[in-house]
C-alpha positions as CSV (number, residue, x, y, z in Angstrom):
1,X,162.7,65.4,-46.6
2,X,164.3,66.8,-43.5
3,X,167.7,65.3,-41.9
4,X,168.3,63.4,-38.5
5,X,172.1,62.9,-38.6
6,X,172.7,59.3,-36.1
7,X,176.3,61.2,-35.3
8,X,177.4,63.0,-32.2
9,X,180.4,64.6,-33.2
10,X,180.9,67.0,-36.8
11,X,179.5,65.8,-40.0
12,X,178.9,67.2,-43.2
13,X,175.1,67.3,-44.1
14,X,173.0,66.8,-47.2
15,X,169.7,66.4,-48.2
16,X,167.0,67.0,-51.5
17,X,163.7,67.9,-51.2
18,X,161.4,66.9,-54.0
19,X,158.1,68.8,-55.0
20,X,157.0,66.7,-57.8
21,X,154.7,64.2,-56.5
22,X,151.8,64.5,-54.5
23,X,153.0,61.5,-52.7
24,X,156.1,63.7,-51.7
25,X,156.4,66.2,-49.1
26,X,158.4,67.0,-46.2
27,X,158.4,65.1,-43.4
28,X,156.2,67.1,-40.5
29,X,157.3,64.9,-37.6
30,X,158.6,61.9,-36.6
31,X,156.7,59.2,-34.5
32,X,157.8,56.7,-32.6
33,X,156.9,53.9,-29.7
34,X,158.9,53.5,-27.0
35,X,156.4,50.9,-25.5
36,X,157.1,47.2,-25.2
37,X,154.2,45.7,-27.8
38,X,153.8,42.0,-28.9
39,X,152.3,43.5,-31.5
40,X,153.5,46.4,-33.7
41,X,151.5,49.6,-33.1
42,X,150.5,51.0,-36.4
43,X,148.8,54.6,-37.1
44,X,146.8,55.7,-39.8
45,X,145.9,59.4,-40.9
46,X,142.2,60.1,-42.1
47,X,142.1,61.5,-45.8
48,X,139.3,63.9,-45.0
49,X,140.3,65.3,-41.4
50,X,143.7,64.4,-40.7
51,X,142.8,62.5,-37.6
52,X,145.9,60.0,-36.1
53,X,144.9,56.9,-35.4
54,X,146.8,54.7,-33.1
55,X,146.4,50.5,-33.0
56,X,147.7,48.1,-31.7
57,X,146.7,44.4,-33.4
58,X,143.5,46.0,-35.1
59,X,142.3,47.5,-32.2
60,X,142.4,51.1,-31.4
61,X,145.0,52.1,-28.5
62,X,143.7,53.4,-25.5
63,X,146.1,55.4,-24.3
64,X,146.1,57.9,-26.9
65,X,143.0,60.4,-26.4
66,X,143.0,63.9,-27.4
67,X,139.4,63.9,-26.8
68,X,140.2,63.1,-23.2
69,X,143.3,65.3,-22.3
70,X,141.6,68.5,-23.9
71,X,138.3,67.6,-21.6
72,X,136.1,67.1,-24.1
73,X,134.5,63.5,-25.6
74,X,136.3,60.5,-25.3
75,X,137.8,59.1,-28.7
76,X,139.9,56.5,-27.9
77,X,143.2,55.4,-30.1
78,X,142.2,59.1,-31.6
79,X,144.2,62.5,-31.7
80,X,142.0,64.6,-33.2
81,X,143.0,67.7,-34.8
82,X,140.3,69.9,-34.5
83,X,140.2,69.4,-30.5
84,X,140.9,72.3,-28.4
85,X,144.7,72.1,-28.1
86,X,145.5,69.8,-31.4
87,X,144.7,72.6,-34.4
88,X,148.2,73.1,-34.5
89,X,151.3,70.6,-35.3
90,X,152.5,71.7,-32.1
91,X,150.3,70.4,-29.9
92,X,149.8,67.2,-31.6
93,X,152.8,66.7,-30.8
94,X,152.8,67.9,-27.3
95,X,150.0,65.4,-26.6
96,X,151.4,62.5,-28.5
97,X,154.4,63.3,-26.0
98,X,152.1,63.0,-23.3
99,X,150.8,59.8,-23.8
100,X,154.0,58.0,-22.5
101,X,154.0,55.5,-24.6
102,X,154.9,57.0,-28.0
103,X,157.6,60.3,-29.0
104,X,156.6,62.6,-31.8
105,X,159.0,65.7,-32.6
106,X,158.5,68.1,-35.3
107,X,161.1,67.9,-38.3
108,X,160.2,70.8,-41.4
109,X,157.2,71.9,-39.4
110,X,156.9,74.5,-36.8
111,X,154.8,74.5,-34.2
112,X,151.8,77.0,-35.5
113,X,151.3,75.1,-38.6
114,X,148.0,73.8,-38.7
115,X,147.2,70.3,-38.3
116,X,143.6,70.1,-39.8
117,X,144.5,67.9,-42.9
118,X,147.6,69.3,-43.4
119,X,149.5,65.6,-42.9
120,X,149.5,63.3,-46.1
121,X,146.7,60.4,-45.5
122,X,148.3,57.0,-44.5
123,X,146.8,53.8,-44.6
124,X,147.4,51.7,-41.3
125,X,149.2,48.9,-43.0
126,X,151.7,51.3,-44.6
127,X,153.0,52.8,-41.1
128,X,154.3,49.8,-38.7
129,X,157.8,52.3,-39.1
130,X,156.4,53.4,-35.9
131,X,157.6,50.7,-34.1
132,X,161.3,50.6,-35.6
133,X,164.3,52.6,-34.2
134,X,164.1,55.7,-36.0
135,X,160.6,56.1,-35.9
136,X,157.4,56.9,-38.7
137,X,158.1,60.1,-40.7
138,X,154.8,61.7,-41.4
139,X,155.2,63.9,-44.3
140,X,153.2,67.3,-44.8
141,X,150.5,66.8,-47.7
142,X,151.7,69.4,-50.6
143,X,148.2,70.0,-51.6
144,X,146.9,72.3,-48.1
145,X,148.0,74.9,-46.3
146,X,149.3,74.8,-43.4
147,X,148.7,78.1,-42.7
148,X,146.2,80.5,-44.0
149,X,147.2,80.8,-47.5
150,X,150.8,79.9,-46.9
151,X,151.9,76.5,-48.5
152,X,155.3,75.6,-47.4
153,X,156.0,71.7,-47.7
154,X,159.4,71.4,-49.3
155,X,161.4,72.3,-46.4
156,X,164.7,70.3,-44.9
157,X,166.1,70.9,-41.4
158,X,169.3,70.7,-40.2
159,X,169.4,68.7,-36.6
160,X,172.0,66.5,-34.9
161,X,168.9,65.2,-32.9
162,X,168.0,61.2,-33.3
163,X,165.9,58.9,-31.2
164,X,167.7,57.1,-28.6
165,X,166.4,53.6,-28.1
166,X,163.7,53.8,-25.8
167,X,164.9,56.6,-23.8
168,X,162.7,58.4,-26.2
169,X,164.2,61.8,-28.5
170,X,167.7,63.3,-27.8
171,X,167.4,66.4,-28.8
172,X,169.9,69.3,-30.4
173,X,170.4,70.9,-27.0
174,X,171.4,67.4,-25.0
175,X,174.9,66.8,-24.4
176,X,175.9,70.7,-24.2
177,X,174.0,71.9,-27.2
178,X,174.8,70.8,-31.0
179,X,175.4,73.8,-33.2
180,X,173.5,73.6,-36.6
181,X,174.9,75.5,-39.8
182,X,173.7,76.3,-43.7
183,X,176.4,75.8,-45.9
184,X,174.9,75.7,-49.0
185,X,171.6,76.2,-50.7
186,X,169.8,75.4,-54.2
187,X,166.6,76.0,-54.9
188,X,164.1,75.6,-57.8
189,X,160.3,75.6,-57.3
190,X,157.5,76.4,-59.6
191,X,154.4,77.6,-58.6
192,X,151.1,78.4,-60.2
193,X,150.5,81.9,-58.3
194,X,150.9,83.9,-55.4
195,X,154.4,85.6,-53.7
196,X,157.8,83.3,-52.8
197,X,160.2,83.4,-50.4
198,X,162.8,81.4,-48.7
199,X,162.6,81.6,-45.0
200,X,165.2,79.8,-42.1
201,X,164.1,79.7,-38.6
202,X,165.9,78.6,-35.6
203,X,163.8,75.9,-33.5
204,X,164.0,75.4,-29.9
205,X,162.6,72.5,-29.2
206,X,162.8,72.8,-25.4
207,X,160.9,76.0,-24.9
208,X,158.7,75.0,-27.9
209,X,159.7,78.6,-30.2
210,X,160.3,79.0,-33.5
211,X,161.8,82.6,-34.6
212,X,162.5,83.5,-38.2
213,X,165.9,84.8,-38.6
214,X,166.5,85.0,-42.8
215,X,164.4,85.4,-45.5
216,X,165.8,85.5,-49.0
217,X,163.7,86.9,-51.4
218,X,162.5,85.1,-54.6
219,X,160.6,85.7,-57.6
220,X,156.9,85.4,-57.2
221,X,156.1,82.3,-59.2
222,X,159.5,80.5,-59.7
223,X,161.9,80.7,-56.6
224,X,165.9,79.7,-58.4
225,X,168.3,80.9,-55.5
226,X,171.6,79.5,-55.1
227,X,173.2,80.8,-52.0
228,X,176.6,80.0,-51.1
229,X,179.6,77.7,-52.8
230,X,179.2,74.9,-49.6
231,X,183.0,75.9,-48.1
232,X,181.9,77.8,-45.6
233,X,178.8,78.7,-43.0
234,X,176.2,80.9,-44.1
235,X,174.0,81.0,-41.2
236,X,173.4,79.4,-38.0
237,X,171.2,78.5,-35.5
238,X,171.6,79.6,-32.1
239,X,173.8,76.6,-30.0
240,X,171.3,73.9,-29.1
241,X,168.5,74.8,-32.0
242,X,167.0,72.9,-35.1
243,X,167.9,74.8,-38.0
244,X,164.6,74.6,-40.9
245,X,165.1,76.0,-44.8
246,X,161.9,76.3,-45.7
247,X,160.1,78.3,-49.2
248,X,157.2,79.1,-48.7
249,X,154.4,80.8,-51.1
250,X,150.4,81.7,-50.8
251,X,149.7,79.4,-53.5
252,X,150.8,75.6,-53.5
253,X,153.7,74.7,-56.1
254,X,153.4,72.3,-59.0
255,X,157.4,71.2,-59.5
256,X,160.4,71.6,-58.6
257,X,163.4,70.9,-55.9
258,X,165.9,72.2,-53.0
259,X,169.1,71.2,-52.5
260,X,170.8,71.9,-48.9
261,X,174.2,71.1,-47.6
262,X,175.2,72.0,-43.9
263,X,177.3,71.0,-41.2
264,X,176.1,69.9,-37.2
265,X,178.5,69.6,-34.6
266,X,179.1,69.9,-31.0
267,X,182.4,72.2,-29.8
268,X,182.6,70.2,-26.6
269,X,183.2,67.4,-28.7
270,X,185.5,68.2,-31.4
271,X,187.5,71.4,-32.5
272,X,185.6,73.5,-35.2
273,X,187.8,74.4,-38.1
């Protein structure tokens, strides 16, 4: 799970990831027409690949071609992940962005994690959200890596960004710049191998960098941190930034939770205190 707060001035934040269903994970990005369609557009995520598939009344949409934009075969309706520019989440989104006619932005992702079938399949029929104001979340599958031998899919970030009708994303750094803030932080996961950790990045979605800037240590197998009493900040991203909590381990976990609270708020706007 990871948080859009639809507010522009300070708000309190919480959120709870769950890691005990396969059918869970943390939402990689958001997607989102900003076309005019008769029809709904609908996308669908191949179980085996990962390729996105865009449609539009049972036919593929023609305006989405990573085959194309990367100068290689034509694949129409398809972004396909293992074309020169698309291995990453990043640039999927990047070329989705491109396209005009539809928004992605990255949520508990970051923009080297690898898109090869690292996105939880999705049947066509089960992902018409694209079309409705806030836009498809397309969760992370808990079962890959997405990196090399680093499974991090139970991750929540803190962002004041939100789609704005069909002006497309507003993002943190719009409006002067939202600042983002951990307040508090519970986490339990169990996994069946491999070395923990609990790292927070700051995101800038606007020059497209993601810079680690904690990491809390945690026992190899199962992370339990509690950090902070939720009175106060703990850490911030830099003014204009998406804040991301995210554990991450070399092995993939089997159960478990986190449990965030934070704060977002813009100083133009309202007096911090």
């Amino acid at each position: 799970m990871s948080l859009i707060l639809q507010a522009k001035e300070t708000a309190i934040i919480k959120g709870e990831a769950q890691a005990v269903s396969t059918n869970l994970g943390t939402p990689a990005m958001i997607v989102k027409s900003i076309a005019d369609y008769t029809t709904a557009p609908t996308l669908a995520i191949d179980a085996s690949t990962g390729d996105m598939t865009f449609s539009i009344d049972g036919a593929v949409d023609p305006l989405i071609d990573s085959g194309t934009w990367s100068g290689g075969t034509s694949d129409p309706g398809v972004v396909d992940v293992s074309d020169t520019g698309y291995t990453t989440l990043g640039g999927v989104a990047d070329g989705i962005n491109s396209s005009g006619t539809y928004q992605a932005q990255l949520l508990g992702s970051l923009r080297d994690d690898l898109s090869g079938n690292t996105l939880l399949t999705m049947a066509t029929g089960a992902s018409t959200d694209i079309y409705t104001v806030h836009g498809l979340k397309v969760p992370l599958d808990p079962a890959v890596a997405m990196r090399t031998s680093v499974y991090g899919q139970v991750a929540l970030a803190i962002t004041a960004a939100k789609f704005s009708g069909k002006n497309g994303w507003r993002k943190d750094s719009d409006d002067g710049g939202f600042i983002n803030e951990l307040w508090y932080l519970d986490c339990n996961l169990t996994y069946g191998s491999g070395t923990a950790y609990i790292d927070i990045y700051e995101v800038d979605d606007l020059a497209h960098t993601d810079t680690l800037i904690a990491r809390l240590p945690a026992a190899a197998t199962t992370v339990q941190k509690t950090w902070g009493t939720g009175l106060g900040p703990l850490i911030a991203a830099q003014r204009g930034m998406r804040l991301v909590i995210r554990p991450q381990n070399t092995a993939a976990f089997t159960a478990g939770y986190m449990t965030i609270t934070g704060k977002s708020y813009n100083p133009d706007y309202q007096v911090y205190s």
